[in-house]
N, C-alpha and C positions, 0 to 999 in steps of 0.2 A: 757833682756827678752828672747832672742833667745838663749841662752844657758838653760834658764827654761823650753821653752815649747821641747828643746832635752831632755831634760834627762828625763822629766813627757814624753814623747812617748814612749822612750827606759825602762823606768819602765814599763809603761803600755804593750808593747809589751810581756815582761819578766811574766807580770804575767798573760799576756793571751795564750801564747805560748802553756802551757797544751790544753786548747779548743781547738784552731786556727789547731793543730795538730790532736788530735783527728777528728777533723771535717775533715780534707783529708784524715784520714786512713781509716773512715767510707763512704768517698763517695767513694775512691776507692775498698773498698772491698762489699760496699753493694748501687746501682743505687737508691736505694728504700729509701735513708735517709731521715728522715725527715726533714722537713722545719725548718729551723733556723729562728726568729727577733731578729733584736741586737738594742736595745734601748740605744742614750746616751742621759743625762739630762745632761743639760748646768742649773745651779742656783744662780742668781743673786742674792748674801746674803746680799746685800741693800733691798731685795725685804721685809724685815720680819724687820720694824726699831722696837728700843725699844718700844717706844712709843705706838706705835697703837696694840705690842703684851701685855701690860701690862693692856692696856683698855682691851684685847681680853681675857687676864686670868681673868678680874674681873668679864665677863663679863659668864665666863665658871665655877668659883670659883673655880679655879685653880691657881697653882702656877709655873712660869717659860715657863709658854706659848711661842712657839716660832714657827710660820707660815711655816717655813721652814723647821723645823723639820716634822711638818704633812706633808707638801707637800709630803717629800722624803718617811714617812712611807705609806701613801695615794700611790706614784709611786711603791716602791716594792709589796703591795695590787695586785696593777692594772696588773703589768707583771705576779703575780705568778694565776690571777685571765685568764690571759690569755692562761697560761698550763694548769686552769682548764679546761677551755671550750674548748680547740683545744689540745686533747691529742695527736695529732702527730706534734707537733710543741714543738720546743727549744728555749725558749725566755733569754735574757741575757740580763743585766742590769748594767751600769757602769753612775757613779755618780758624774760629777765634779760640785765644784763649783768657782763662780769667782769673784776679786772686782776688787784689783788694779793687782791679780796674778788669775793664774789660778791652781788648787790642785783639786786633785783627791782624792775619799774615799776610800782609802787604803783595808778598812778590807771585802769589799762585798767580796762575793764568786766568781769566777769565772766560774762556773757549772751552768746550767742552773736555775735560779727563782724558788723556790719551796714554798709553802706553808708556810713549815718553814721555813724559812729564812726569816721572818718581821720579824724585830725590830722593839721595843718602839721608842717615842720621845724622851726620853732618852739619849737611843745609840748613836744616831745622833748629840747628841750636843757635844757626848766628839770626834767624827772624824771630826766636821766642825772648822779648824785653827784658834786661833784665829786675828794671826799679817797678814791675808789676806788681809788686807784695806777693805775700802769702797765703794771706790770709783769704777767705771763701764767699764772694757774692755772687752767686749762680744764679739769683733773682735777677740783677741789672743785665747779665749776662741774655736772659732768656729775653730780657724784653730789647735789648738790640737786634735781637734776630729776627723777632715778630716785628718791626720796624723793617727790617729786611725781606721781609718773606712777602711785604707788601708789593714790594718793586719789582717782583717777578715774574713772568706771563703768567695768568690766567688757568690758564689747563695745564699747566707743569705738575708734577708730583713733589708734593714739599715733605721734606722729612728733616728732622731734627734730634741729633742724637749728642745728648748728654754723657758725660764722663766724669766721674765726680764721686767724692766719698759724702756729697748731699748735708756736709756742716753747716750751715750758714754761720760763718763766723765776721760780727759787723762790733760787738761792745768791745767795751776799754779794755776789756783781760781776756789775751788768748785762751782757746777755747781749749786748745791744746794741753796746757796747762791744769785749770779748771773746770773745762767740761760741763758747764752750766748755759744752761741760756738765760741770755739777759731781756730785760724787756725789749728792747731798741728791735732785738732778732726773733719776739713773739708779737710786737708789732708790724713789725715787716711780714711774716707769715700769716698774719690777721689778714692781712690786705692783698697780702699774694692769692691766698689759698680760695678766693671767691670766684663764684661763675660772673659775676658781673664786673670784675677786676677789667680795664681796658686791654690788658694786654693778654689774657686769656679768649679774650673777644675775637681779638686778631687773630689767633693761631684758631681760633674754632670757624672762621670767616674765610678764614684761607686753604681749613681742610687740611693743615699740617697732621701728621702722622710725629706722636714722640718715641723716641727709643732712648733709654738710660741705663747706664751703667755704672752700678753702685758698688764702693771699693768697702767690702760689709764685713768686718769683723765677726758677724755672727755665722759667716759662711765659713765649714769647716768641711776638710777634705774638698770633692767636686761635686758635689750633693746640692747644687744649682735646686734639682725642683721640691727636694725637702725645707729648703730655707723660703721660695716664693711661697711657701703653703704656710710657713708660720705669717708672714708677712700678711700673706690676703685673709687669714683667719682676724689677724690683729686690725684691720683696718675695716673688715665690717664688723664686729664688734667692737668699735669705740661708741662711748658712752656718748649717747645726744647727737651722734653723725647725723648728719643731713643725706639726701639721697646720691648725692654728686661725691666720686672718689676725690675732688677738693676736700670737702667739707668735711670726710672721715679722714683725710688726713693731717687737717689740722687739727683734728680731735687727740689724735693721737701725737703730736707735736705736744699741746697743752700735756695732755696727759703723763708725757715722759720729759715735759720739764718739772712737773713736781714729784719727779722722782729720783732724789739723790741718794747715792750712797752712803757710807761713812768716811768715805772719804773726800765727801765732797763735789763729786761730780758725776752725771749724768748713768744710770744702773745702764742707760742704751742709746745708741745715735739713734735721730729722727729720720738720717739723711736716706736707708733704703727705704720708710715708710713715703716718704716726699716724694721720691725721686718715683717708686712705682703708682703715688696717686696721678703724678704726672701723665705717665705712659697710660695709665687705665683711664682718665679721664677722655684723650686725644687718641686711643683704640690704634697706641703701639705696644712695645713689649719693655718690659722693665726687665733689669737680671741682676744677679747679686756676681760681684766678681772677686780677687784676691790677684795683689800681686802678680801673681804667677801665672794665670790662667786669662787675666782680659782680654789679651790676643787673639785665643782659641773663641771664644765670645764673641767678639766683634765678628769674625768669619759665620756663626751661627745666626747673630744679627741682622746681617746685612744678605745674607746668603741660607737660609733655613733649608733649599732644597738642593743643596749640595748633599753626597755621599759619602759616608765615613767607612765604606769597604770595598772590598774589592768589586771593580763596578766591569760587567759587561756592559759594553757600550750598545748602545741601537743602532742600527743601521743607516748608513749615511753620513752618521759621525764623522767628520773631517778636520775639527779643532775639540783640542780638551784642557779644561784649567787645572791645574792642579796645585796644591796648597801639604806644605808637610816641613817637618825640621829641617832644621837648614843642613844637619849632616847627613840626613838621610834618602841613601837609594830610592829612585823614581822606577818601575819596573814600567812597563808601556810594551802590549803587544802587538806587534801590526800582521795584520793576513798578507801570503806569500806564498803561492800556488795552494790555494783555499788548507792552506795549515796558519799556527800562529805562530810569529817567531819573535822570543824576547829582545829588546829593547831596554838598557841600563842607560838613566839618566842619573848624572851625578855631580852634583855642585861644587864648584873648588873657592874655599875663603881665599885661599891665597891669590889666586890668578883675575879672583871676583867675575867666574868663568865657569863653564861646565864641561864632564868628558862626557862623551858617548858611544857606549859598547855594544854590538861592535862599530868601529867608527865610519864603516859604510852602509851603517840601516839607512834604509829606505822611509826617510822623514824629511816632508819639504821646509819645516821651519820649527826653530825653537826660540823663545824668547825666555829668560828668567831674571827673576828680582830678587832679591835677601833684603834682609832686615839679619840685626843678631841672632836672630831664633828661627828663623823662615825663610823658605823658601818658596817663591808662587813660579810655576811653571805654564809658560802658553806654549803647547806642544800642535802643531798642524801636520795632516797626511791625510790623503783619498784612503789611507789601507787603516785606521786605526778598530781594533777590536777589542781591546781592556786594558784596564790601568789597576796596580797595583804597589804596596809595599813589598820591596825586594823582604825573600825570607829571613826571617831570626827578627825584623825589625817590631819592635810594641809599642806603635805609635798614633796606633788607630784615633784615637781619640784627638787627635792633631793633624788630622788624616783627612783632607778633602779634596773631592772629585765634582766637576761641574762637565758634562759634554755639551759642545755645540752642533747642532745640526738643523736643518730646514724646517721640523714642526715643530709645536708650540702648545701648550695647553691655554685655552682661554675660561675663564668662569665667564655665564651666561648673567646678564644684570638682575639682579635683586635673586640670585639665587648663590649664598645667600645674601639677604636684605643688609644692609648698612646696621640696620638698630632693629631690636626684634624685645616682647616685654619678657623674662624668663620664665620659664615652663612653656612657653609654646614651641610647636616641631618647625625645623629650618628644612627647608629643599634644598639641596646641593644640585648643581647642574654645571657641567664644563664639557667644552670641546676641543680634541686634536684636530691642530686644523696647517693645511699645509702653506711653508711661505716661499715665496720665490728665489729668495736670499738666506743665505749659503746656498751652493750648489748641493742639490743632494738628489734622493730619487724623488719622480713624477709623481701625481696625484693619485696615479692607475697604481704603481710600483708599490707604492705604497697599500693603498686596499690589496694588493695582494698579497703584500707582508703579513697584514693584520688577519689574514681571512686564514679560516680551517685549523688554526694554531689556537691554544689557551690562553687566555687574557683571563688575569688574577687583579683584579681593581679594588684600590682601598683607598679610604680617607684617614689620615693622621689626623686625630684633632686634641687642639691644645686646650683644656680648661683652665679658667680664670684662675684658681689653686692650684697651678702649672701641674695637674693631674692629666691622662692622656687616656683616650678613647680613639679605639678602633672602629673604622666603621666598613661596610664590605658596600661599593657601589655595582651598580649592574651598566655593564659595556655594551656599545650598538655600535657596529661598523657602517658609517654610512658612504649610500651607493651614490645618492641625487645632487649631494651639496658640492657645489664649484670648486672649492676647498678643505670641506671637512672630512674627516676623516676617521674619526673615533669619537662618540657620544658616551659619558658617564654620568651618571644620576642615581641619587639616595636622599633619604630622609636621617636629619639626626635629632633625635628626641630627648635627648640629656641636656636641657637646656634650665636646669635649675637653679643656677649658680651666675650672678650677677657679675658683669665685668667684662673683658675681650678674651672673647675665643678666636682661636688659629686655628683656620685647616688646610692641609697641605695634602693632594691626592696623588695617587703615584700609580702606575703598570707596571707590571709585572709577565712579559710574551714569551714565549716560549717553557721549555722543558730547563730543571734545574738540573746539571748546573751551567749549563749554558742558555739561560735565559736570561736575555737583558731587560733593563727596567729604565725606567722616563718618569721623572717628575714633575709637579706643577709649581707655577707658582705660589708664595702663601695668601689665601686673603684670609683678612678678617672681619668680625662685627662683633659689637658690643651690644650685650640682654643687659637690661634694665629692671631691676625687682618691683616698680613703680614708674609710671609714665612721668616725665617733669612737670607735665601738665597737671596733674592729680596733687601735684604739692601745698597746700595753702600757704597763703600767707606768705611766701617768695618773692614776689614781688608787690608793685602797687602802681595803681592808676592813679592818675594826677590830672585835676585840670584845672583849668585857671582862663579867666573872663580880663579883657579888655575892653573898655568903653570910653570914648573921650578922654585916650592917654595915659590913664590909669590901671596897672594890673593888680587883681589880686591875687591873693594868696593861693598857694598849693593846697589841693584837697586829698588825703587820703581816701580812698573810696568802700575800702574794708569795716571803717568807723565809722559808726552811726554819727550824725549832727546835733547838736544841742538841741535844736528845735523840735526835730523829727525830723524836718523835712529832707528831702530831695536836694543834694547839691547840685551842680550844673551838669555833669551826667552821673545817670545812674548804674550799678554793673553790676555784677554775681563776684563775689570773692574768686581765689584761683585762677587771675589772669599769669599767661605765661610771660609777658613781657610788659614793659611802662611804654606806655604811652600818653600823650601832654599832647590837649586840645586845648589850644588860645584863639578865642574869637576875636578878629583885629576889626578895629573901628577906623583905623589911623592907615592912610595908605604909604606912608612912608614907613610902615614897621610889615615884620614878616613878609610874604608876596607881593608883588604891586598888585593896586588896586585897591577898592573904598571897604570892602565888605566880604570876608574870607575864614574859613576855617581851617588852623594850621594846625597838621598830626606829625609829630615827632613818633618814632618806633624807636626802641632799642632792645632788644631780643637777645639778651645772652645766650639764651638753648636754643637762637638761630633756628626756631620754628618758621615756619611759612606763614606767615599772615593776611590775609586779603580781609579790605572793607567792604561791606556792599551795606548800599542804600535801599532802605525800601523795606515793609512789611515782613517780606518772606525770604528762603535761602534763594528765589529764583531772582531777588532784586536787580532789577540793571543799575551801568555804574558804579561797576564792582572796579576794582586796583588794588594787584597784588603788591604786597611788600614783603618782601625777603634780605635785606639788607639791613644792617644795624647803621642808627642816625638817619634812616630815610627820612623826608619832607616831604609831603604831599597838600596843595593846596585845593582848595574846591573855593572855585567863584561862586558868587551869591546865585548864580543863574547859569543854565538852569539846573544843577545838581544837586544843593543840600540848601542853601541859604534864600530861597524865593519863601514869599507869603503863602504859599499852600505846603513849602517843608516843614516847617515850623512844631515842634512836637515828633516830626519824622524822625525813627528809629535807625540808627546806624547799627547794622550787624556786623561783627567781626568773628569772622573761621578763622583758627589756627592748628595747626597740625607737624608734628615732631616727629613725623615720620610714624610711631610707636600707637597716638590714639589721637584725636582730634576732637576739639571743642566746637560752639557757638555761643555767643554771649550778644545781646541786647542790646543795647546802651540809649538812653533818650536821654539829646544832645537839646539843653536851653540853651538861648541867648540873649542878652543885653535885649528888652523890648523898649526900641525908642519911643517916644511920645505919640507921632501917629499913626500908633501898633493901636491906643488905646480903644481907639475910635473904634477900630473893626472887632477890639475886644466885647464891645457894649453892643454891636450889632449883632457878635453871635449870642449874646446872650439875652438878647430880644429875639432871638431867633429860636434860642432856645424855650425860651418864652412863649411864641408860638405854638410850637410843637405841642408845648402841656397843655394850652389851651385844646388846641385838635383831640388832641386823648381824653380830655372832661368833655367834650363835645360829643364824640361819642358815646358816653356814659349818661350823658343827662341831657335830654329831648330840649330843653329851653336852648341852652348857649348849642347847640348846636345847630336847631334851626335857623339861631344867629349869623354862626358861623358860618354855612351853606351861604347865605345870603350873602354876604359879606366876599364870599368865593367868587359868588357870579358876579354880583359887581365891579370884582378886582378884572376877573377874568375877561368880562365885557368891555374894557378901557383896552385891554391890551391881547385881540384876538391872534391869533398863531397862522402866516402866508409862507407858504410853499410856493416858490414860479421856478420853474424850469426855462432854461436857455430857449430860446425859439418857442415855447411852449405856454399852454396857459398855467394859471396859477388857482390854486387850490387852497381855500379859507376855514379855519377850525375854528367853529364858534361853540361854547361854552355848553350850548342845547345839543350839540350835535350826537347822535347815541354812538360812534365810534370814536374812541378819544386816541388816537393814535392813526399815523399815516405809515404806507407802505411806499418805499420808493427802489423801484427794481430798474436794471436794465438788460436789455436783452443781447446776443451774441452783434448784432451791428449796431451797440451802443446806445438802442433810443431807452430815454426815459419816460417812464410812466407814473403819474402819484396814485394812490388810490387812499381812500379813507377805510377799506375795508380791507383788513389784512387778509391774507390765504399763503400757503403753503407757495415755497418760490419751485417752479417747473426747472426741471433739468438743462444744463446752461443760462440759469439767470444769476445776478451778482444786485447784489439790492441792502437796504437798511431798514429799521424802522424807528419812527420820531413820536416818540410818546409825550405827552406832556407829564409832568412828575405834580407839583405842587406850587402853587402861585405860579412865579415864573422860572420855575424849575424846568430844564424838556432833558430828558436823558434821549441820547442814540445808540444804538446799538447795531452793529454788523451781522448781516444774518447769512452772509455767505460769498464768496470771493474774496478780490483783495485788489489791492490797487485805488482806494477810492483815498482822496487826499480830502483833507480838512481845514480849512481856515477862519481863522476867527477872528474877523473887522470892525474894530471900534471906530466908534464915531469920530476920532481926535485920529491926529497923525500918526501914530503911533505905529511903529509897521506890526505886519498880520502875524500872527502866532499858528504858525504850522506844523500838523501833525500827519503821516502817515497810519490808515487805518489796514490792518493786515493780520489779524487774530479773528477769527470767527467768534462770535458772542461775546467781541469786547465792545464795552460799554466807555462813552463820553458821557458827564453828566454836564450843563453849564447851566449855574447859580445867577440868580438876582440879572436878566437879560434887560439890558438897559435900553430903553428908545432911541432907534439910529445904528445898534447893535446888530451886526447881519454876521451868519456863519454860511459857509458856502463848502459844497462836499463837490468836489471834479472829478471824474472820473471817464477816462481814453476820450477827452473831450468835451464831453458832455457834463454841463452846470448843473445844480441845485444849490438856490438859496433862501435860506429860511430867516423868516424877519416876524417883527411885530407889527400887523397892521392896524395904521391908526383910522377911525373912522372918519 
């Protein structure tokens, strides 16, 4: 099977390469491209059996009816019905189906969905295989697509919409039959059902949006949101769920396989609990369908702010879609000396044609499409004022209306937010804003449409238990914006309830019943009852030391060590992602180069990650990582791996949108041999120190100690020379133990051994000595002063910009021959040890 779903990628890739190409040479030559959706259909060809399409042909008096076949012409409808209405938008359409294999329809175009390009039911039957099986593997199915959805620009809208009664039927005994699962199909869903699955990765990397349509036995009558409420009640109440609708939904998979009937087989399919952990995981929409009714679904699907009544249209209106049984009258009224005059549209099977009554209205263009059951109508005119079903007709329910005209509704960013924790309040915020395409009325026409007249504004909103909340937003006509036209903004506080919520806002202008109304589009976001960050024990940190060729072992960093001790780094439980730090000795392994430390990321909840180096959250040397598998190397110098990083703390932030951490980490390494050296020196130095502190406790060793100071200090007194200038000697008696060195606005330098307050426009330091031959420096005001630090050996100079007021240099153990030199707009200081 892995050699199938290569070669259907590498075809697929081959034949989408023309777009995929085009689409980079157009964003780089023009910012202004339009918006790309890249639609893939997954189609279960179990979903259309004989049987029920041969009832369905007697039923249409038809011959060779095949459910499937509509479906797919009903989806190219829907995409090319989508470049209707959004003329700046590229919608694209790729068509697999699957049983026991998964095949792709070869002949679709690969150019964007156009009008023309439906095909009959027909067409369809001669590109669906037919030695595909029967049988049901929607898993291989879904991860050719994430394979797919790699290859496609960037900033395109990916959407993936499942069709499927959600069986996974893979063991030796049709499931059909027996209705058990076997282990083969609870291993497979063991492995599916994870956030750190590879192919869950890729759809969450890529920002794919799912939509599924589950063929559900338990859906009776058209009672769609009675049936999503038992469903979402079942799937967070599974016993031991994890916080991810994966994780409950394999619960309940387990669950309802050990539940057989007497008869043997399964009390309930898995496949709607599957198929909507899907859609709630990737914060699309899951629905239960039947038979009879997928059609009318797919229309709600893909189009949620279409109108299922008689719809006055808004003003400007010049195209309208229209969607309704294939035998039934189209009513369409167009203005004609400011009255309305009806318009009969009416499809003929036989001619595969329309009549229109009367047959001299005043309409510049019709286009229509059928399928068995449907009709979609692209109706154009400067005059259109409403659309309706002709009288006596009870079709409503099959009954859709989309107008096109020049504004638009836009949601404002993060309002609301992508991912929000549940019970907190969401801001809503959107704007009508005017576009230059279609022809309609001006920006001005417009504000005076909106002004003086009732504006009735609300928000549809869908909850995760497909329960429905009204919300009332407050409208603002505006005067200032270039384009905008109508402002709506609310709060919705009913955010209890974990999973993706839908809101769709809508106008409502004028007096009823001649006031027309305007839709938005729908967004969504997903509440979380817990941040994923919050979850323990999810993941695990790993790291592993390289030394002269040699790796070891993986360290879980949640477990204590046998010893006690400290493994090679240390961390807080509750990381949100693994991460693997290998110290390379070997410059032929990981990054080139002798001495490196290599971070693998891999981030299933696609949190934001950034390292920083250093003590505190201001460390410099920070680098973000947002991608899953990134590699980030750090050379030994100067950023984590020098002799003074050594023990140095690597912090990592990461943030899920939802709450944000910070964790620790102290990164050991392999200490080569002469590490030890300078270890026995700090600890002679340490040693020191505790001497200093008994010294001043007890009058003997300290008087010792004093002595012992001066004579250190007498060998190696502390010279100040300035460029041109004399130089200035600190000897051990002197009673000011620190120098001042300022300069003034024409740059002269001045040393003094007696500090004072620096006068208004001076820029200056001062050079204290610390201990032995410790000297800290410190910046006392301006900037621009440069630092270097020259050893006696070749070695080039180690330079620093000084540009923080009260930042301090310290330098350690100052070796004979060792000179540091501060520059500043020309002007030298350099400070050495003078010998007698």
């Amino acid at each position: 099977m892995s050699y199938r779903r290569t070669a259907a990628a590498l075809l697929v890739a081959l034949l989408l390469a023309p777009w995929s190409l085009a689409q980079e040479r157009g964003a780089k030559k023009d910012s202004k491209e339009p918006e790309a959706q890249y639609w893939i259909v997954l189609l279960d060809v179990s979903l259309s059996s004989e049987q029920r399409d041969r009832e369905q042909s007697q039923a249409l008096g038809t011959t060779g009816y095949r459910l499937r076949n509509e479906i797919l012409v009903m989806m190219q409808t829907l995409v090319a019905s989508l470049s209707e209405k959004n003329q700046n938008e590229n919608n694209y359409l790729d068509v697999y189906v699957f049983g026991n294999q998964t095949r792709r329809i070869q002949k679709l175009p690969v150019q964007p969905v156009q009008w023309s390009d439906i095909q009959g039911e027909g067409w369809w039957n001669e590109q669906i295989p037919g030695d595909i099986g029967s049988r049901t593997d929607y898993i291989s199915a879904i991860g050719t697509a994430a394979d797919l959805f790699n290859a496609q620009h960037k900033e395109a809208k990916k959407n993936l919409l499942l069709i499927s009664d959600g069986e996974l039927d893979l063991g030796k005994i049709n499931r059909k039959s027996q209705g058990t699962l076997e282990k083969e199909e609870l291993d497979r869903y063991r492995n599916f059902l994870r956030t750190d699955n590879p192919v869950m990765k890729e759809l969450a990397r890529n920002k794919v949006s799912v939509f599924t349509l589950a063929l559900d036995e338990g859906l009776h009558g058209r009672n769609d949101e009675e049936r999503q409420k038992l469903i979402y009640q079942r799937l967070n109440e599974a016993r031991l769920g994890g916080p991810s609708f994966l994780e409950k939904g394999l619960r309940v998979v387990e669950d309802l396989a050990g539940r057989v009937g007497p008869d043997g087989r399964m009390i309930e399919s898995e496949g709607p609990y599957v198929l909507r952990a899907l859609a709630e995981q990737f914060g699309g929409k899951a629905r239960s369908v039947r038979y009879d009714n997928v059609l009318d679904v797919m229309w709600d699907t893909i189009f949620p702010d279409q109108e299922r009544r008689r719809l006055v249209l808004p003003p400007g209106t010049n195209k309208v879609i229209v969607s309704a049984p294939v035998e039934s009258p189209i009513q369409v009224k167009i203005w004609k000396d400011k009255k309305k005059k009806d318009v009969t549209l009416q499809y003929d099977k036989s001619r595969t044609s329309y009549q229109l009554t009367p047959p001299d209205a005043e309409i510049d263009k019709v286009n229509v499409r059928a399928t068995s059951q449907y009709a979609t109508w692209l109706v154009e005119s400067r005059n259109l004022a409403e659309v309706n079903l002709s009288p006596g007709q009870e079709a409503y329910h099959r009954f859709s209306v989309l107008p096109v005209n020049n504004v638009r509704f836009y949601w404002q960013d993060g309002k609301p937010p992508e991912k929000i924790l549940a019970g907190n309040p969401v801001d809503l915020a959107l704007e009508l804003k005017w576009l230059p395409q279609p022809a309609g009325p001006s920006v001005e026409e417009w504000r005076n449409i909106l002004k003086d007249v009732p504006i009735a504004a609300t928000a549809q909103v869908t909850l995760p238990n497909a329960g429905t909340q009204e919300l009332k937003l407050r409208p603002e006509v505006l005067t200032t914006s270039p384009d905008g036209l109508l402002r709506l903004t609310g709060q919705l506080t009913g955010t209890r309830l974990p999973g993706t919520y839908e809101v769709i806002a809508s106008i409502e202008v004028g007096k009823t019943p001649e006031a027309w109304s305007l839709k938005s589009r729908t967004v969504r976001f997903q509440a979380f009852k817990e941040s994923p960050l919050s979850t323990p024990d999810r993941f695990s940190l790993a790291a592993r030391l390289q030394k002269q060729g040699k790796l070891g072992g993986a360290v879980r960093m949640d477990q204590p060590q046998p010893n006690g001790k400290s493994p090679a780094v240390e961390m807080l439980t509750e990381p949100p992602a693994r991460l693997v730090f290998e110290w390379w000795a070997d410059p032929q392994k990981g990054c080139e180069g002798a001495q490196q430390l290599l971070i693998d990321v891999s981030s299933p909840e696609q949190s934001g990650l950034k390292l920083l180096f250093g003590p505190s959250r201001d460390a410099l040397n920070g680098k973000a990582l947002q991608e899953d598998g990134h590699r980030v190397c750090y050379r030994s110098a100067p950023e984590l791996l020098t002799d003074a990083a050594l023990g140095r703390p690597l912090i990592v932030q990461a943030s899920d949108g939802l709450t944000s951490w910070q964790r620790t980490l102290l990164i050991a390494v392999p200490e080569p041999p002469g590490k030890r050296i300078l270890r026995w020196l700090l600890y002679a130095l340490l040693a020191l120190l505790l001497a200093t502190a008994l010294a001043f406790l007890f009058p003997g060793p300290r008087q010792w100690l004093r002595g012992l100071q001066e004579r250190w200090r007498a060998d190696f007194p502390l010279a100040v020379d300035v460029a041109g200038g004399e130089s200035r000697v600190w000897q051990p008696g002197d009673k000011h133990k620190r120098f001042l060195v300022t300069t003034d606005s024409q740059g002269d330098v001045e040393v003094e051994t007696s500090p004072r307050k620096l006068e208004k426009g001076e820029q200056g330091f001062e050079i204290r000595p610390n201990s032995g031959d410790d000297y800290k420096i410190r910046l006392l005001a301006g900037s621009g002063w440069k630092l270097r630090k020259l050893a006696p050996s070749k070695q080039p100079a180690a330079e620093r910009l000084l540009g923080a007021e009260g930042e301090i240099v310290t330098f350690h153990e100052l070796a004979r021959g060792t000179r540091i030199e501060l520059e500043h707009q020309g002007s030298r200081v350099t400070i050495r040890h003078k010998d007698r």
